[in-house]
Backbone of each chain as ProteinMPNN parsed JSONL, in Angstrom:
{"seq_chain_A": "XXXXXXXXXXXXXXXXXXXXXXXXXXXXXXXXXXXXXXXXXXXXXXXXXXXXXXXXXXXXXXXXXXXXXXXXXXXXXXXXXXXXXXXXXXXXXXXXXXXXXXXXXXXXXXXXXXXXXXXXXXXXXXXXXXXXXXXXXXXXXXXXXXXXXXXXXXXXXXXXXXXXXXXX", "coords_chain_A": {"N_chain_A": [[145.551, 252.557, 294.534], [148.298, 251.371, 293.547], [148.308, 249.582, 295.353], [146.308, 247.666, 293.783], [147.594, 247.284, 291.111], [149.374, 245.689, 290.666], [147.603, 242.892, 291.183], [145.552, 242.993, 289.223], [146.938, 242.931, 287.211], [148.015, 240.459, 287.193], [145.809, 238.962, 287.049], [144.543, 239.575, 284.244], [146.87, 238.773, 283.314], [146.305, 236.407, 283.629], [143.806, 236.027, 282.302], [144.239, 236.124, 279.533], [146.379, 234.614, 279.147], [144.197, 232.062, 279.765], [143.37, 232.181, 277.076], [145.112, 231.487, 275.178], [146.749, 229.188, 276.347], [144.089, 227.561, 275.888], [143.145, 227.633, 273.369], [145.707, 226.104, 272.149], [145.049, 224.244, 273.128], [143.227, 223.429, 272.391], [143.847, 222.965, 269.549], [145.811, 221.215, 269.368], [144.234, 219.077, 270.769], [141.624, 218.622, 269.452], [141.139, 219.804, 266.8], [143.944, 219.278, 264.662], [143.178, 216.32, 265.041], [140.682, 216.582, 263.934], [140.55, 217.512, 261.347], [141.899, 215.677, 260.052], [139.953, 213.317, 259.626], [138.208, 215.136, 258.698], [139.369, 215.736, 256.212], [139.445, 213.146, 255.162], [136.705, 212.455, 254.108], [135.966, 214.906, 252.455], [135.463, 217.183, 253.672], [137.324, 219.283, 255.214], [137.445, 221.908, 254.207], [135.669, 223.609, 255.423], [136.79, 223.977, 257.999], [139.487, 224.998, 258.296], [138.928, 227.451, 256.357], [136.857, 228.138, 257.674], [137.279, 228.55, 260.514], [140.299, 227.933, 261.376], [141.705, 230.157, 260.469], [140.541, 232.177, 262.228], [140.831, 231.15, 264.812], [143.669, 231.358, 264.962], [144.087, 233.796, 264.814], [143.616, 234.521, 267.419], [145.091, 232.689, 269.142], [147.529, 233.928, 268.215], [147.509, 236.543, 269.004], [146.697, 235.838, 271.997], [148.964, 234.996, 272.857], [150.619, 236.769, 272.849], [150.025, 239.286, 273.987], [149.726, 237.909, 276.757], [152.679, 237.413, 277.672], [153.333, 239.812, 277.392], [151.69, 240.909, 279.393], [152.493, 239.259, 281.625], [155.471, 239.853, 281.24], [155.242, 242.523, 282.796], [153.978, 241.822, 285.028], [155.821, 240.927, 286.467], [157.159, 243.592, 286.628], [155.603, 244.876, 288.194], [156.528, 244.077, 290.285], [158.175, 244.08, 293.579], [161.36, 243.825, 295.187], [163.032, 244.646, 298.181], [165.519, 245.599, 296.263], [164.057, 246.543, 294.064], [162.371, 246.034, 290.842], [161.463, 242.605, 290.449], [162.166, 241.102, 288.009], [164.754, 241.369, 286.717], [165.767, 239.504, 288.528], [163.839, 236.983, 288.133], [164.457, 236.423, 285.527], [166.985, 235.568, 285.547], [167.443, 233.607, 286.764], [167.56, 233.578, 289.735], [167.408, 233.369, 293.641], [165.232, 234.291, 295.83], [163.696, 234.014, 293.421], [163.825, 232.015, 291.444], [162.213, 229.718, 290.777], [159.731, 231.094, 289.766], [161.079, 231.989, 287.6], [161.739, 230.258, 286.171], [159.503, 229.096, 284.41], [159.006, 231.568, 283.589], [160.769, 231.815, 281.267], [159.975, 229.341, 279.964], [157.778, 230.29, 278.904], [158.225, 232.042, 277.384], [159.983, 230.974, 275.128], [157.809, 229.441, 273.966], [156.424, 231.617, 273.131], [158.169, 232.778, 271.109], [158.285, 230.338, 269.831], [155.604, 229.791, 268.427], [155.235, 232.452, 266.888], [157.463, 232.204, 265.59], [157.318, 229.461, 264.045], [155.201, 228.112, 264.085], [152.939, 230.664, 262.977], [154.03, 231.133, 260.918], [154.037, 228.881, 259.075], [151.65, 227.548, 259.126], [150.015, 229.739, 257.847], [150.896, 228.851, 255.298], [150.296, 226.687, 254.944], [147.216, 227.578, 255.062], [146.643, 228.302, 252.538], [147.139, 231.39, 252.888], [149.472, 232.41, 252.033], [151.881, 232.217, 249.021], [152.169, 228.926, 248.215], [154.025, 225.941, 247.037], [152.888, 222.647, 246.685], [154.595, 220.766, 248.041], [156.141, 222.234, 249.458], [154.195, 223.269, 251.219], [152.908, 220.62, 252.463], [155.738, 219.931, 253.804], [155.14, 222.015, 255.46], [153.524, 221.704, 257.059], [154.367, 219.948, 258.628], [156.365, 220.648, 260.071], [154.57, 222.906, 261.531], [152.996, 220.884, 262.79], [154.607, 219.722, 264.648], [155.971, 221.673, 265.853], [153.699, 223.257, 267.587], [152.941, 220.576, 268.591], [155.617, 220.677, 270.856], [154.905, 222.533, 271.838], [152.718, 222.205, 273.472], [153.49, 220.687, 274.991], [155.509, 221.942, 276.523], [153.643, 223.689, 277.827], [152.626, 222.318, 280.283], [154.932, 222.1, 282.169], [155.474, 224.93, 282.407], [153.203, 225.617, 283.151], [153.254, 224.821, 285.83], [154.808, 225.855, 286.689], [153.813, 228.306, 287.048], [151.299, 228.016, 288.652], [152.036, 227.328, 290.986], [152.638, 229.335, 292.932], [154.903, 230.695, 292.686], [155.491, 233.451, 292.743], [153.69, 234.428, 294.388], [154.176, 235.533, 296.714], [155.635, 237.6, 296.547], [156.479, 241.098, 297.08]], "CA_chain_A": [[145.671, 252.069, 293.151], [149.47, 251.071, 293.768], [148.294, 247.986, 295.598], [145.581, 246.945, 293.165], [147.735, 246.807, 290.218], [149.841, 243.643, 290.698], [146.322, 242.044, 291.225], [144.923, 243.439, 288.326], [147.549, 242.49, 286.028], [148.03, 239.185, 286.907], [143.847, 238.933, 286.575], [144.427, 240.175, 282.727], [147.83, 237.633, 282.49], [145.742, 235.174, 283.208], [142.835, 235.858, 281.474], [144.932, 236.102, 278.276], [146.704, 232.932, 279.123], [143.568, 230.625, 279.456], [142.684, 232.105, 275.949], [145.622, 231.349, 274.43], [146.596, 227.918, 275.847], [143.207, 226.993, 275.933], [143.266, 227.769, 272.083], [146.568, 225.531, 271.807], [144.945, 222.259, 273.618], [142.04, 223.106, 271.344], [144.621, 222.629, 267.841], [145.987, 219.724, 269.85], [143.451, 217.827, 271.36], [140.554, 218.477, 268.793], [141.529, 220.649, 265.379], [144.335, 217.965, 264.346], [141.985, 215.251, 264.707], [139.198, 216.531, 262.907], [141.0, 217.781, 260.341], [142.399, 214.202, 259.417], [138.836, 212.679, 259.929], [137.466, 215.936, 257.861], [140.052, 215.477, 255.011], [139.041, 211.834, 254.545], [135.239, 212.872, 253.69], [135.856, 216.407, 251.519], [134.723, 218.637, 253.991], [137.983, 220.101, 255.636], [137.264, 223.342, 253.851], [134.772, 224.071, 256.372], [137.469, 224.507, 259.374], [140.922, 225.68, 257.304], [138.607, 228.052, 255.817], [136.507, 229.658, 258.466], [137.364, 227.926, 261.853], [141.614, 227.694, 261.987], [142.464, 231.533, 260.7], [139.975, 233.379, 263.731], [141.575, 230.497, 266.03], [144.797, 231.458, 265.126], [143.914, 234.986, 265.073], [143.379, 235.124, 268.754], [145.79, 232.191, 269.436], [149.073, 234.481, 268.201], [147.781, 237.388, 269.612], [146.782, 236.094, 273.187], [149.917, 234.602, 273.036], [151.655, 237.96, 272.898], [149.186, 239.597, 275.521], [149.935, 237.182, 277.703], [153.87, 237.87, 277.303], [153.463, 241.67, 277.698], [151.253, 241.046, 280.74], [153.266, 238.393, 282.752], [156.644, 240.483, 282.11], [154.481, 243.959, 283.182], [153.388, 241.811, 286.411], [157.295, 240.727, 287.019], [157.56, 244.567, 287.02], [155.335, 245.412, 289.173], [156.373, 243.343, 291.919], [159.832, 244.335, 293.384], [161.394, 243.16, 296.731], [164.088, 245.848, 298.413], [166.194, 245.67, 295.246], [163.471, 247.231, 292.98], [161.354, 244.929, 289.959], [162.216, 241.33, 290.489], [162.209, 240.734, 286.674], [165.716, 240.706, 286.271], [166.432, 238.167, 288.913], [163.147, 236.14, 287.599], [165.189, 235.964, 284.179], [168.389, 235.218, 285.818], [167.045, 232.195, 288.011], [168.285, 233.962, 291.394], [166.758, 233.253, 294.478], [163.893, 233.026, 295.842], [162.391, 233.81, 291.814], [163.661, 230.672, 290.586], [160.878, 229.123, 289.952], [159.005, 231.989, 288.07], [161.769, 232.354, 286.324], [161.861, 228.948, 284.68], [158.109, 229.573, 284.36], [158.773, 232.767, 282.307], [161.398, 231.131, 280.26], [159.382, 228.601, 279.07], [157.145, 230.433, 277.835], [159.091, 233.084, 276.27], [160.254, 230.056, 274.513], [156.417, 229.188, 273.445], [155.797, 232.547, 272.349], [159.376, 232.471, 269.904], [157.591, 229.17, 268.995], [153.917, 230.665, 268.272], [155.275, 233.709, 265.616], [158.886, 231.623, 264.457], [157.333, 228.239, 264.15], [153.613, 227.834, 263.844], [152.588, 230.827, 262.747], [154.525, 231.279, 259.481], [154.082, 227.636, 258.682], [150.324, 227.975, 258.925], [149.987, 231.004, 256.657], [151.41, 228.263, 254.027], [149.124, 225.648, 255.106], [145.658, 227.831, 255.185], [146.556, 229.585, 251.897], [147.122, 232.768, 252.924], [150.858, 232.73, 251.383], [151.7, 230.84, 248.097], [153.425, 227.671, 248.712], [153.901, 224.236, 246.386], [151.966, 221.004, 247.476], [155.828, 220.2, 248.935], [156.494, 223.385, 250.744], [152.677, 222.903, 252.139], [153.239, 219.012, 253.334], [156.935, 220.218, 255.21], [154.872, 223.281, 256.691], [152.215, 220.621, 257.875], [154.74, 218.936, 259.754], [156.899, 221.827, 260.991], [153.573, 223.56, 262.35], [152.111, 220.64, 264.055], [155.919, 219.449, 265.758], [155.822, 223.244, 267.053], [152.672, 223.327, 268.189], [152.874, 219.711, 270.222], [156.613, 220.917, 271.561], [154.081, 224.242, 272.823], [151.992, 221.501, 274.648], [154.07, 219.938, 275.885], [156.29, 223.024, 277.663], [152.925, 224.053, 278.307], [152.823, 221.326, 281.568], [155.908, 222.488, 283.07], [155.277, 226.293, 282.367], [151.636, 226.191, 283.77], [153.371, 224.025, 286.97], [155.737, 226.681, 287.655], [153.29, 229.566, 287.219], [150.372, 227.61, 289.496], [152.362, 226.988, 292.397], [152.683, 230.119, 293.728], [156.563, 231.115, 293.268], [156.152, 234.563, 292.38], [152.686, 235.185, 295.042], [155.39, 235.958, 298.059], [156.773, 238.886, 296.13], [156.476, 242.722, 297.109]], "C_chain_A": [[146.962, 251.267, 292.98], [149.377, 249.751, 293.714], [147.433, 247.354, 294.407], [146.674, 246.729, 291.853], [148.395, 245.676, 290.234], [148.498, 242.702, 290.536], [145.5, 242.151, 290.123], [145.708, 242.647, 287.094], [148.107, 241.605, 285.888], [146.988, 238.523, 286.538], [144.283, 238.91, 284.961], [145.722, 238.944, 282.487], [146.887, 236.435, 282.213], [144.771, 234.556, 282.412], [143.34, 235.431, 279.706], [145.601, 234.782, 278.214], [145.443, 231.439, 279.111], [143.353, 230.65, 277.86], [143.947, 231.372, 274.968], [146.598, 229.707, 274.667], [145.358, 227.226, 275.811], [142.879, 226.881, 274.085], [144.664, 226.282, 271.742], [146.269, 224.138, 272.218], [143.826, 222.114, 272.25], [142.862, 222.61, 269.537], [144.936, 221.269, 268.168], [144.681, 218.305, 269.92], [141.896, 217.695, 270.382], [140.66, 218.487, 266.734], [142.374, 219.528, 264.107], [143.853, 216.769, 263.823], [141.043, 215.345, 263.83], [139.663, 216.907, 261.594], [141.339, 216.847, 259.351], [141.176, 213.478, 259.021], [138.105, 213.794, 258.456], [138.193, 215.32, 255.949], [139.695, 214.65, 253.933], [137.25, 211.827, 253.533], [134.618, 214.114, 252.983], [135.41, 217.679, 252.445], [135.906, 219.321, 254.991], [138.095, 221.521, 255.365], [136.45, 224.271, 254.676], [135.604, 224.564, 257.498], [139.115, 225.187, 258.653], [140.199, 227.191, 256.993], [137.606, 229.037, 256.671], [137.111, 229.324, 260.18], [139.028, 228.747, 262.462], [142.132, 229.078, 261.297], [141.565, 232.109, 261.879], [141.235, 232.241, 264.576], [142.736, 230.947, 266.194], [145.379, 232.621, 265.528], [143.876, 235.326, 266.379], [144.519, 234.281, 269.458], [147.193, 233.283, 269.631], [148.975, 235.653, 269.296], [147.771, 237.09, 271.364], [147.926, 235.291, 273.845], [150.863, 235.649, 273.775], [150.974, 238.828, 273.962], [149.61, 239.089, 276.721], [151.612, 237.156, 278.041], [153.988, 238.986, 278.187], [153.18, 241.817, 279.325], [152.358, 240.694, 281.537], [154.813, 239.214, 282.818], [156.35, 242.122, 282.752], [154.282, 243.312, 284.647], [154.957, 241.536, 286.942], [157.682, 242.365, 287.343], [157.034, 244.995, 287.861], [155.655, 244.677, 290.637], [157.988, 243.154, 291.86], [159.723, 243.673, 294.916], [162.764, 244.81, 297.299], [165.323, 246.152, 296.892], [165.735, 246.323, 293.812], [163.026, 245.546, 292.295], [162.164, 243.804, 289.863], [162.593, 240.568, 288.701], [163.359, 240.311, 286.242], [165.912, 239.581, 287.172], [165.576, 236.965, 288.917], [164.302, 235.285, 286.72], [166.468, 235.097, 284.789], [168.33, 234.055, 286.521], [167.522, 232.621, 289.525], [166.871, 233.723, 292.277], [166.092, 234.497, 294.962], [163.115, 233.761, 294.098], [162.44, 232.934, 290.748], [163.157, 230.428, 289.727], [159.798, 229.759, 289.101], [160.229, 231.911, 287.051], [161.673, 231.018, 285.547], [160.465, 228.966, 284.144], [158.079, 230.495, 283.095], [159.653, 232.51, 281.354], [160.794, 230.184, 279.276], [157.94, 229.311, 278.685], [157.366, 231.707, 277.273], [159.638, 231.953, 275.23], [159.405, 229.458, 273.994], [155.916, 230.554, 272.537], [156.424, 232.852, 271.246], [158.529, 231.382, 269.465], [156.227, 229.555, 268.044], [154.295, 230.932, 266.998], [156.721, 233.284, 264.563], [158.801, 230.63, 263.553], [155.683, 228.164, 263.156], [152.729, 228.867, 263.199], [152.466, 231.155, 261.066], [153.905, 229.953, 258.962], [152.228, 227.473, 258.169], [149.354, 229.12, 257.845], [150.375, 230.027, 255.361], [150.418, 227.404, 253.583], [147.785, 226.046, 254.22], [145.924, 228.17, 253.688], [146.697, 230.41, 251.878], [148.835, 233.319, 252.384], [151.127, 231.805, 250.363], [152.676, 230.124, 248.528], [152.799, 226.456, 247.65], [153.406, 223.492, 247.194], [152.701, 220.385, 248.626], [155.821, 220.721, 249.635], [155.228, 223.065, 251.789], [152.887, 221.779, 252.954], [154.495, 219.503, 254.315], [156.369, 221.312, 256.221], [154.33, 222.607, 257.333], [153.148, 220.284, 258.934], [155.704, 219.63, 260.911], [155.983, 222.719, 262.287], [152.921, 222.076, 263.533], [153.515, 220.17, 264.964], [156.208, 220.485, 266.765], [154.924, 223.603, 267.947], [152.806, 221.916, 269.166], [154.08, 219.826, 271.362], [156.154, 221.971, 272.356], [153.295, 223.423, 273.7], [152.742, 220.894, 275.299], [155.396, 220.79, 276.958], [154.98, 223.279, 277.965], [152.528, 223.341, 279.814], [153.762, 221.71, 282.724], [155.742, 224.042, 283.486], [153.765, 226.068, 283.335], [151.736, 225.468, 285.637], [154.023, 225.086, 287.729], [154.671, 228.2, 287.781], [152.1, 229.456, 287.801], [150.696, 227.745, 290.597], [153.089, 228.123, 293.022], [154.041, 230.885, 294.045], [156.571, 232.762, 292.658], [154.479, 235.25, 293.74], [153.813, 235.828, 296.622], [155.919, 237.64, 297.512], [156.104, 240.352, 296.183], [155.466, 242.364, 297.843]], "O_chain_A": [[146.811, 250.339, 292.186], [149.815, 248.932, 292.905], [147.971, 246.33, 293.986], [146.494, 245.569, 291.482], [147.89, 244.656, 289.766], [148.503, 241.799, 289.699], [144.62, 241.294, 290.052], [145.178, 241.93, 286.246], [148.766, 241.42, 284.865], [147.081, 237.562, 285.774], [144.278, 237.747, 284.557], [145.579, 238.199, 281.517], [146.69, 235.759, 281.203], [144.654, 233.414, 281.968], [142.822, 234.611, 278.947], [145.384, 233.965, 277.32], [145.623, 230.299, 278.683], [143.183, 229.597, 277.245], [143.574, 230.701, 274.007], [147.068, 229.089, 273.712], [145.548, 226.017, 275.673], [142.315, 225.859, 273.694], [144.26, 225.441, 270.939], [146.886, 223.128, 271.882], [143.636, 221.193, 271.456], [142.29, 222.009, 268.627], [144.528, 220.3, 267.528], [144.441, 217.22, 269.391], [141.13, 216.756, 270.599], [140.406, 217.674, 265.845], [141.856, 219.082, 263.083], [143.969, 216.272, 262.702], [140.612, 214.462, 263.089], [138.974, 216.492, 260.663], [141.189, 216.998, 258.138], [141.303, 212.917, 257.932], [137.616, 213.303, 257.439], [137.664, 214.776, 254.98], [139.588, 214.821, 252.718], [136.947, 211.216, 252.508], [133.429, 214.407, 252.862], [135.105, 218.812, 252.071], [135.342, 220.096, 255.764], [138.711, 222.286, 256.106], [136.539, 225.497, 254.624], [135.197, 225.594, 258.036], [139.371, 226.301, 259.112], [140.86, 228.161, 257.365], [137.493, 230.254, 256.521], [137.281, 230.317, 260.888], [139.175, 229.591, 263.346], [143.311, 229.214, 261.623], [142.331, 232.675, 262.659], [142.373, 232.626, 264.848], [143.145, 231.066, 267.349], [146.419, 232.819, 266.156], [144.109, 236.512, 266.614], [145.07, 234.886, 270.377], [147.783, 233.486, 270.692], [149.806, 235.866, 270.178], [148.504, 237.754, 272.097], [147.94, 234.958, 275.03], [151.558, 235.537, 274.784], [151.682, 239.005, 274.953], [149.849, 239.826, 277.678], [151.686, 236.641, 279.157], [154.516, 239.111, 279.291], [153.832, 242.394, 280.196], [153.096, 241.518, 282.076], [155.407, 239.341, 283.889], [157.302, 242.801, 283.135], [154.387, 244.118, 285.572], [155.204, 242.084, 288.016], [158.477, 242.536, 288.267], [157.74, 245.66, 288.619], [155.098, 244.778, 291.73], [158.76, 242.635, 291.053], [158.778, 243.242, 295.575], [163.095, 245.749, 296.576], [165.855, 247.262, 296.868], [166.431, 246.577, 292.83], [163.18, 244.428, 292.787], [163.29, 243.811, 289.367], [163.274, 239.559, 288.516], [163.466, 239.284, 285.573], [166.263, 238.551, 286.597], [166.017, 235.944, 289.443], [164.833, 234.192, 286.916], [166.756, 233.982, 284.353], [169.396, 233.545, 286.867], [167.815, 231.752, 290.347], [165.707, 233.819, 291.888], [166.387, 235.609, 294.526], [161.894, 233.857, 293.975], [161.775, 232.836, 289.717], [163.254, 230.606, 288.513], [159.175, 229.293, 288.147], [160.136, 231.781, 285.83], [161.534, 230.942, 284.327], [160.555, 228.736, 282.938], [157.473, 230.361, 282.032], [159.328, 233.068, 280.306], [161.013, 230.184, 278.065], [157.077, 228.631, 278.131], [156.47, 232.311, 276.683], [159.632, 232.505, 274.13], [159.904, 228.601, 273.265], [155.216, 230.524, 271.525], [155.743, 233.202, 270.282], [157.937, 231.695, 268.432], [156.263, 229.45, 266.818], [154.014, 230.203, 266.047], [157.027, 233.688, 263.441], [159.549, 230.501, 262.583], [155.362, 228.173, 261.968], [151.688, 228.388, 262.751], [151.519, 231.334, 260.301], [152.987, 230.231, 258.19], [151.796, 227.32, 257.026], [148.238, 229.047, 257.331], [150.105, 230.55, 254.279], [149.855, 227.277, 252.496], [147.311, 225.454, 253.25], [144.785, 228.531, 253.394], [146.481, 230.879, 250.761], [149.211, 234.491, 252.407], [150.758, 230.643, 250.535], [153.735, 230.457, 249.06], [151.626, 226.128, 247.473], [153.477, 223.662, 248.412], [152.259, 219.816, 249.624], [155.56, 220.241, 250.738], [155.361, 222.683, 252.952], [153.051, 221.956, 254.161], [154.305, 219.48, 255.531], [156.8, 221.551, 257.349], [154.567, 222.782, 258.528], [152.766, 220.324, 260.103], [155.818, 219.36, 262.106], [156.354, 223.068, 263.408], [152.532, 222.209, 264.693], [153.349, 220.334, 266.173], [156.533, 220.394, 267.949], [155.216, 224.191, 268.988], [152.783, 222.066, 270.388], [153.921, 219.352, 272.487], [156.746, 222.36, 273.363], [153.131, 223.912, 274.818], [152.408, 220.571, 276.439], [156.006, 220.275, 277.894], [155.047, 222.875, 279.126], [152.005, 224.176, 280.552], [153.479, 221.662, 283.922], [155.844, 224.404, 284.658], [153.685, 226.723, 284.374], [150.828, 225.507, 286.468], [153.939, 225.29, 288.94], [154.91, 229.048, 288.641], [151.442, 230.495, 287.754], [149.907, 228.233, 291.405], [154.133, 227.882, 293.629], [154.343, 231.474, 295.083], [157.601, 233.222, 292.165], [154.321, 236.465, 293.86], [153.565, 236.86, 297.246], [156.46, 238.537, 298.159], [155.26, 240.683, 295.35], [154.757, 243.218, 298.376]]}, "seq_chain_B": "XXXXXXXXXXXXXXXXXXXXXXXXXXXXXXXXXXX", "coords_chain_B": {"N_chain_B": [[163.878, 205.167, 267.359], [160.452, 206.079, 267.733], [159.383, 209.184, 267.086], [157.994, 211.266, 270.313], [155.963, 213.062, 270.563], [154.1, 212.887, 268.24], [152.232, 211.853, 268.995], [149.219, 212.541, 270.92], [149.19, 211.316, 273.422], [151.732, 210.479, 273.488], [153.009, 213.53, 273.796], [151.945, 214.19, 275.99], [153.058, 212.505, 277.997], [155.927, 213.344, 277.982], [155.43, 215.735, 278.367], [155.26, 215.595, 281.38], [157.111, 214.429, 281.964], [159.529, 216.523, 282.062], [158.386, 218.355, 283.118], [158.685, 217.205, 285.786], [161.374, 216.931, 285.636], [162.162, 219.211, 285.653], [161.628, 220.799, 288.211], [163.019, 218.952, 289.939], [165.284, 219.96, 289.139], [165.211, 222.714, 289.48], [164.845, 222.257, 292.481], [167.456, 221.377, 293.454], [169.725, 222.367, 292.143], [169.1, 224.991, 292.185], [168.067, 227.753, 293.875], [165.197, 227.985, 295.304], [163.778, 228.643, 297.746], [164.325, 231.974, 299.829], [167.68, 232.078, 300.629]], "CA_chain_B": [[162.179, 205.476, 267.931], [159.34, 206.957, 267.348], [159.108, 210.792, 267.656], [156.935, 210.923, 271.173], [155.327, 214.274, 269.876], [153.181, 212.216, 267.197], [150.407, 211.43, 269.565], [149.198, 213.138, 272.13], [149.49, 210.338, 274.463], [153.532, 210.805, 273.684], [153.339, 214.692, 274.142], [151.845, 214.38, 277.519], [154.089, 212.039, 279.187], [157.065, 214.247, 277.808], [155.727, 216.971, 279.296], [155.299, 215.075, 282.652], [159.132, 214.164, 282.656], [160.032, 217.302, 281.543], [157.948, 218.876, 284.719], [159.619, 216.545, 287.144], [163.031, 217.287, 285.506], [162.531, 221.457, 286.407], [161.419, 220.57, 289.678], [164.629, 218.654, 290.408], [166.552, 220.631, 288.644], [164.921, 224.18, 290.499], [164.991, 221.931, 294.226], [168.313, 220.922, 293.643], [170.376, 223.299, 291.698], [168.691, 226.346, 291.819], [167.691, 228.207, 295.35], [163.502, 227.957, 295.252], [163.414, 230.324, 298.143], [165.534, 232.764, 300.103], [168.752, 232.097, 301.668]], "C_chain_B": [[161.488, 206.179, 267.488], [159.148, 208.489, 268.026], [158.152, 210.681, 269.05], [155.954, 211.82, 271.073], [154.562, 214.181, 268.876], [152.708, 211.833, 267.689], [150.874, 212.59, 270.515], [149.368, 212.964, 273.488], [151.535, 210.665, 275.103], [153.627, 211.979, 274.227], [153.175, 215.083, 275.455], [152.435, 213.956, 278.406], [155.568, 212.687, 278.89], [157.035, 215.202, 278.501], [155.648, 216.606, 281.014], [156.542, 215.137, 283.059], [159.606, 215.265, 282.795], [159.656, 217.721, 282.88], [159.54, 218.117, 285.6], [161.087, 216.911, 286.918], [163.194, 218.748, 285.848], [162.974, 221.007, 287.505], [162.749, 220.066, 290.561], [165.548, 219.375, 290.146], [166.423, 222.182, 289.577], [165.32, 223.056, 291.869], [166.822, 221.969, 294.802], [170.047, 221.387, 293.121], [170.211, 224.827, 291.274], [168.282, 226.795, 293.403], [166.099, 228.428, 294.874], [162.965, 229.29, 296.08], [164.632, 230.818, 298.597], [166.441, 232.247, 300.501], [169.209, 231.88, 302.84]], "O_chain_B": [[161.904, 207.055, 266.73], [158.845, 208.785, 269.182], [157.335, 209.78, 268.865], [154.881, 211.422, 271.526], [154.174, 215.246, 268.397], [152.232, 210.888, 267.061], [151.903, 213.201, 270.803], [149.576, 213.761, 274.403], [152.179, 210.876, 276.13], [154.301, 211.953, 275.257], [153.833, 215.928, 276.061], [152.564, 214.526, 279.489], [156.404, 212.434, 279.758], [157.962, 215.679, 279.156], [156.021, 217.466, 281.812], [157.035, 215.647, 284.065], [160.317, 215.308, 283.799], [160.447, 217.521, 283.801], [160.716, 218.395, 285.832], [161.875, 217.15, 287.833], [164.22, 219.299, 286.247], [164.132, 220.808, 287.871], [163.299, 220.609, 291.519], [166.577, 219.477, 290.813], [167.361, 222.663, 290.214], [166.486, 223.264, 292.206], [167.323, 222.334, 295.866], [171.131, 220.958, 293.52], [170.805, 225.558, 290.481], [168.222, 225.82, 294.151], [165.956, 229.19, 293.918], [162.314, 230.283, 295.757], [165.733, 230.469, 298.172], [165.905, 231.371, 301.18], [170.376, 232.166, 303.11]]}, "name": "protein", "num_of_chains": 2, "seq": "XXXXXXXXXXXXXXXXXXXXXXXXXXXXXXXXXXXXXXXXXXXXXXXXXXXXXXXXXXXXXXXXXXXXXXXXXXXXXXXXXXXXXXXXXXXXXXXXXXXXXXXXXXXXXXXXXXXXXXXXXXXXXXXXXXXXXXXXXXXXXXXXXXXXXXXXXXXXXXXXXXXXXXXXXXXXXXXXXXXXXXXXXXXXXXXXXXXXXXXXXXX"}
């Protein structure tokens, strides 16, 4: 059982990670768009209203899943020194490269619940906000959200290429 | 200039540079592997 869990609980990081940037290309690369396109023709009420709270609903959380996991799999995988986690964090050799990996997106997931998710709650309705406060959340939430795609490139480069499969 | 984070076109070649700038920055000031 020892050996299977590292394998297990990078299985479950990852699963949680396609959901949750695969959720974040989907605000990007589709949601955005249609929303502008919807706006123009009265029917944005249709995705604000049932579409972009579930999305977001699974967005924050498999954000934070995906968090829990990836620093749970840094624990399970030690080298003679015990769980490489701290010298992930710390950039020490050879975990470098996870570590900038797990930085950036500890720095996506502060973004997620500091940034995008408050801001959004203003947006959908679900908190009162003026027409003003609403328009600055608009622009706060989507600048957070394309600064999350766009660490998302570097983060998904360093956590593809294999700098933490060597370990334990 | 223009924010590059107002398209998506902009956000992707940011994150391109941004890549290549780890990468140099881990090859070249950071130890990748052991010792």
């Amino acid at each position: 059982m020892e050996a299977l869990l590292p394998g297990l609980v990078r299985w479950a990081h990852i699963v949680a990670g396609v959901c949750w940037i695969g959720l974040l290309y989907y605000f990007n690369l589709v949601q955005m768009a249609a929303l502008k396109d919807a706006g123009a023709d009265g029917t944005a009420a249709g995705i604000t209203k049932h579409v972009a709270p579930r999305a977001l609903l699974w967005f924050r959380w498999a954000a934070v899943a995906t968090w829990i996991l990836g620093v749970g799999l840094l624990c399970t995988l030690g080298d003679k020194g015990g769980p490489v986690i701290h010298k992930a964090f710390t950039l020490q050799a050879p975990y470098a490269g996870i570590g900038i990996g797990a930085w950036l997106g500890t720095i996506m997931l502060i973004n997620v619940w500091h940034f995008i998710w408050p801001n959004q709650k203003k947006i959908l309705g679900m908190v009162p906000a003026t027409d003003e406060v609403k328009a600055k959340a608009r622009r706060v939430a989507m600048l957070a959200s394309r600064t999350n795609m766009m660490l998302s490139l570097p983060m998904l480069y360093f956590m593809a290429n294999g700098f933490s499969h060597h370990i334990g | 200039m223009k924010n590059p984070l107002e398209s998506v076109t902009g956000t992707i070649i940011s994150g391109l540079i941004l890549t290549v700038v780890l990468v140099v920055f881990l090859n070249n000031f950071l130890t990748p592997v052991a010792a």
